[in-house]
N, C-alpha and C positions, 0 to 999 in steps of 0.2 A: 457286535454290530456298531455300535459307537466308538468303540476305539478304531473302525476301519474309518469311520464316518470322519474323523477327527483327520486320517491320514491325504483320506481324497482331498479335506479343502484346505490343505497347508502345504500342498505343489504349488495352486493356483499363487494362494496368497506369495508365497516367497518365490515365486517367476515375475510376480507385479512389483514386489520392492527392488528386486533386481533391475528391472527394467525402470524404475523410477530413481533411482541412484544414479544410472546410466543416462537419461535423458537431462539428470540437472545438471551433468559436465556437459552437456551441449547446449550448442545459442549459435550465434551468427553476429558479424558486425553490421549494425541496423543505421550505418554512414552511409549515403548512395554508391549503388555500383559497390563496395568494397566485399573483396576474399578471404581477407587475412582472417586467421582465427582466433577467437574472441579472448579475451583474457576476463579474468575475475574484477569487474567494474564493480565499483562501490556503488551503492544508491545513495547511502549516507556517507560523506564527505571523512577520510580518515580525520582529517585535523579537527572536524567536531567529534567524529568519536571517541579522541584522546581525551578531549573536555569531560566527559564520565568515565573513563575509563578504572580499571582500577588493575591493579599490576598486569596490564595490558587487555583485559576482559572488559565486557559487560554482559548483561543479562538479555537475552535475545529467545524468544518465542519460536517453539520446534512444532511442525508437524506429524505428530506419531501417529496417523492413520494405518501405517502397515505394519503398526513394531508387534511381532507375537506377544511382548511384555507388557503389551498394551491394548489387549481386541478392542474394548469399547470404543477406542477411539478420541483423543482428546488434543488441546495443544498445551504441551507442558514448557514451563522453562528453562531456561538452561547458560551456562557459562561459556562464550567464545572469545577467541580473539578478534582483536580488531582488525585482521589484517584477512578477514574471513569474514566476517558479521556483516551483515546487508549486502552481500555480492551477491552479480550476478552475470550470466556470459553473456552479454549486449555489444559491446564495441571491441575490436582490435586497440593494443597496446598505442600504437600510434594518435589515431582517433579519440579515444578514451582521455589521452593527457591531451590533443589539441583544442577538444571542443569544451570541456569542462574545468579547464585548467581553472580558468577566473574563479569561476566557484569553488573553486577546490580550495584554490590558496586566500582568497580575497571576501572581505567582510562583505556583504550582500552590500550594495548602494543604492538602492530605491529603483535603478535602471530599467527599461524594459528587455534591455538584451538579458541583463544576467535573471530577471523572473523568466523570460524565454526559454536559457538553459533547466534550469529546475523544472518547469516544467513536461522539455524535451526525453532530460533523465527518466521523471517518473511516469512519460507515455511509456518509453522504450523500453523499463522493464518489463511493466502491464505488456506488453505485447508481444516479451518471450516467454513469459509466464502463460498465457495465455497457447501461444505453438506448443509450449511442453504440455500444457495440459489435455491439447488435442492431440498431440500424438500417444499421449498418456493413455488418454480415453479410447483411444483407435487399440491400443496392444491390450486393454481392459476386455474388449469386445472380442479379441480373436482369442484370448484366452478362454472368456467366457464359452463360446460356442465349441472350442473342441472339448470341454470339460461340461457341456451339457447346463452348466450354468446359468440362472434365469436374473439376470441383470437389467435393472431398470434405467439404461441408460441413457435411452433418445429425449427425453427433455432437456436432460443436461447437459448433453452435446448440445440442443439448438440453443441453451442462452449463452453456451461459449463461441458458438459458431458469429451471433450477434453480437455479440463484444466486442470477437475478433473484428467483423465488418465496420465495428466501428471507430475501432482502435485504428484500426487501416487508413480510414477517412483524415481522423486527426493528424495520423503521422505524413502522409501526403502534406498537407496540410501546413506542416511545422515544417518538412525539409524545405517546400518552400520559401517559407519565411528566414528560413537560415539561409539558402542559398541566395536570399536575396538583399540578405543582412536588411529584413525591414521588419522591424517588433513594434508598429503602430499600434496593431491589434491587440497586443498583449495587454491585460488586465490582470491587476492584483490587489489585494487586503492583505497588509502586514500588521501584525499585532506584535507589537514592543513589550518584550516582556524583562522584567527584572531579574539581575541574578545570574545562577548557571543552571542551565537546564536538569532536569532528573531523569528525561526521556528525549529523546530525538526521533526524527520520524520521515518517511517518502511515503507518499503513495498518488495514486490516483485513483477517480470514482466517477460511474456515472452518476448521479445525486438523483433518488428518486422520491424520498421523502422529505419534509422539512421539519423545523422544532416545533411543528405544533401539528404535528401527525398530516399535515396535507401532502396530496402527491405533486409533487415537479416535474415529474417527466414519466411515461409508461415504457417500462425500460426491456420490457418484451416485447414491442414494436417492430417490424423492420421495414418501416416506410420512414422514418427520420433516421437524422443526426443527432443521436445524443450530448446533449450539456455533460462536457467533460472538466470537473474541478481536476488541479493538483497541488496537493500538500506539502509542507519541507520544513523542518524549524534550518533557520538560518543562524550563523553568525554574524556582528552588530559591532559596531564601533564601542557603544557600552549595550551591554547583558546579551540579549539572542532574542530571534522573532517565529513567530509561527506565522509564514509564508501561503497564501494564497493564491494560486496562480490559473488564469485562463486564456482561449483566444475569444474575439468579438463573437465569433461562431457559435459560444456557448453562455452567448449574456444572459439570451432567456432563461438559464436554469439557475447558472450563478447569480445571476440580480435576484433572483426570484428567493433562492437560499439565503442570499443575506439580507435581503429584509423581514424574513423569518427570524434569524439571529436575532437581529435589532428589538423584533417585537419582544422576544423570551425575553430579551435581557431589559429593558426601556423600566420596568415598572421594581427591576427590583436594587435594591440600595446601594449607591454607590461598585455598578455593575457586579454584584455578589454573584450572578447566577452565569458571567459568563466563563470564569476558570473550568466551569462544572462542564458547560458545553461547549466547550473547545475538549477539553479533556475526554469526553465522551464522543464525540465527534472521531478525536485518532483513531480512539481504542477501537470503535467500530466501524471504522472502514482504511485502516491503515493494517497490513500484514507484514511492512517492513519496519519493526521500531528497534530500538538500541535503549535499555533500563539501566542508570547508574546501580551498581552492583551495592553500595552501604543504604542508598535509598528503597530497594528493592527487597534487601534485608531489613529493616527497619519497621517494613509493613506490618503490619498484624496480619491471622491470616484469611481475618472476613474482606478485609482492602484486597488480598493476593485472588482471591477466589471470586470476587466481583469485577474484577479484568479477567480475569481468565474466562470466566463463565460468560462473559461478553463477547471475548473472542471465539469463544466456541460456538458461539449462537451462529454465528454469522459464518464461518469457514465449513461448519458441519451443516447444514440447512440453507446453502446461498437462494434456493430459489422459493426459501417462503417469506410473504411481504414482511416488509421491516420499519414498519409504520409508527411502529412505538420504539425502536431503539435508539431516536435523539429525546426522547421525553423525561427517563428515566434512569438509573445508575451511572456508577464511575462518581460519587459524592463525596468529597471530602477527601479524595486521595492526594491529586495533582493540584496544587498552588501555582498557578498560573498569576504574579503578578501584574497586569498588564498594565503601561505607561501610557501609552500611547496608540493609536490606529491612525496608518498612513494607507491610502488608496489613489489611484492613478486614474481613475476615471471616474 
C-alpha cells in the first residue's frame, strides 16, 4: 500500500516540474504595445557580474521545491554562468539593449534617469515572476483536482493576486515617466561602499516591516498602494554602491524605512551595525543575488547556513509575518565598507 502511495504522488509532482521548467522559458516584452519575443534579460548587469566572477561563474541560489532529490524542500546553491545567472524573459532583444544600455555599460552618476532604469528593471522582473507564479499556481490547482488532491492554495493565490495589482499600478506608473522622460519623482539612498563587491544583487519589495519590528505598511490590504523599494548594487567611478531606489508614490513607506535605518544604526560606533543591516536587508528580501565563488568558499559553514536558512525562511513561508527578520542574523558575514551616503531628496 505504500509503495502504490509513493507511485500516485510522483505523477503529480513530475507534471508540476514539468510545467514549471516550461513556464520560466516564457515572459513577454513589458515595453508598451511590444510583440517581439523576450530574450534572457539580465537583472544584474553582465559587466558587474564579471567583477566576481570566477572562470566565467558565480554562486547563485537555486529553487529545489520540486526536485525528487530534494522533498523537503529547500534553496540550495549552486555554480552558473554569467551569461545565464539573474535572467529573466522581460524585454525583446531590441528593448532590452535600448532601454538599459546606460546602465549596462556606464558607472551609475547620481542621475535620476539612470536610478529610474534600476528601478524599472527590478519592477519588471517582480512582475513576470509574479504571471509565472500565477499561472504556476492556476496548473497547481488543475492538477490538484483531477488527482483528488487537497491543496491549500486560495490564500496564496490572494497575496499574489495583490502583488500582482500592485506591481501593475507601479508599472503604469513608470512607463509613464519613461514615456515622458520625467524622473522628478524618482528618489534614492546610495551607500558608497569600498572595494569590490563579494555579492551583487536586484530586487524589489513591498517593505512591510522596519529595524525595529514596526509595521510600515499592512501588505494584505487591497484598498492601497503599496510603498514599493528597489534594490541594485551599482557600479562607481571608485568601488561600487548599494542603490536604493523609489517613486514619490511610495515616500510614506520608504521615508518611514529609513529613518528606521538611522535609528538602528545612530547609537552604534562609528556606524558598526549598518554592514549587518544592509546585509541582512538583501539576503531577506532579495531572490536575485550573484556570490563571488572564492568568497563563498571561504565561508565557514555556520556563515553558509545562516544565509541559506534566511533565505529559506522567507521563500518557503512568504505569508507569515516577518517582523523580526531585520532585527537579527546575517552577522559578521558581509563587510560592507561604507564611505559615504548620497540621497536626492
Amino acid at each position: 500500500m505504500r509503495k502504490n502511495l509513493k507511485i500516485m504522488n510522483k505523477t503529480p509532482k513530475n507534471e508540476l516540474l514539468r510545467i514549471i521548467k516550461k513556464i520560466k522559458l516564457k515572459g513577454k516584452c513589458l515595453s508598451i504595445n511590444c510583440i517581439n519575443k523576450p530574450i534572457k534579460s539580465h537583472a544584474i548587469s553582465q559587466s558587474l557580474l564579471k567583477l566576481i566572477s570566477k572562470n566565467g561563474e558565480v554562486i547563485v541560489f537555486e529553487n529545489n521545491f520540486f526536485n525528487a532529490r530534494n522533498p523537503e524542500g529547500t534553496i540550495k546553491e549552486k555554480k552558473q554562468g554569467i551569461a545565464k545567472a539573474t535572467t529573466f524573459p522581460g524585454f525583446c532583444s531590441y528593448h532590452d539593449n535600448y532601454i538599459f544600455e546606460e546602465i549596462d555599460n556606464l558607472n551609475f552618476d547620481l542621475s535620476g534617469k539612470q536610478a529610474f532604469l534600476y528601478l524599472f528593471r527590478s519592477l519588471s522582473k517582480a512582475i513576470i515572476q509574479k504571471e509565472q507564479s500565477i499561472t504556476l499556481l492556476n496548473e497547481a490547482k488543475k492538477i490538484a483536482e483531477s488527482n483528488n488532491l487537497n491543496l491549500k492554495l486560495n490564500s496564496f493565490e490572494l497575496g499574489i493576486l495583490i502583488g500582482m495589482m500592485n506591481l501593475t499600478e507601479h508599472k503604469l506608473n513608470l512607463d509613464s515617466l519613461l514615456s515622458n522622460n520625467d524622473f522628478k519623482s524618482i528618489r534614492f539612498t546610495l551607500f558608497h561602499v569600498e572595494g569590490m563587491p563579494d555579492i551583487l544583487f536586484s530586487g524589489a519589495t513591498f517593505l512591510d516591516y522596519d529595524f525595529q519590528g514596526n509595521q510600515i505598511q499592512n501588505i494584505s490590504r487591497t484598498d492601497i498602494l503599496f510603498g514599493l523599494l528597489a534594490f541594485s548594487s551599482v557600479k562607481l567611478e571608485e568601488g561600487w554602491g548599494i542603490l536604493f531606489v523609489w517613486d514619490s508614490k511610495s515616500d510614506y513607506a520608504c521615508l518611514a524605512f529609513f529613518n528606521s535605518l538611522k535609528e538602528y544604526t545612530k547609537e552604534s560606533k562609528e556606524n558598526a551595525k549598518l554592514p549587518e543591516a544592509l546585509a541582512r536587508f538583501i539576503i531577506t528580501r532579495c531572490d536575485c543575488t550573484a556570490i563571488n565563488i572564492d568568497f563563498w568558499e571561504k565561508l565557514n559553514n555556520t556563515k553558509k547556513k545562516d544565509i541559506l536558512s534566511n533565505i529559506n525562511n522567507i521563500v518557503k513561508y512568504p505569508s507569515v509575518e516577518t517582523k523580526d527578520n531585520l532585527l537579527f542574523g546575517i552577522e559578521n558575514i558581509f563587510n560592507f565598507k561604507v564611505s559615504k551616503v548620497s540621497e536626492n531628496y
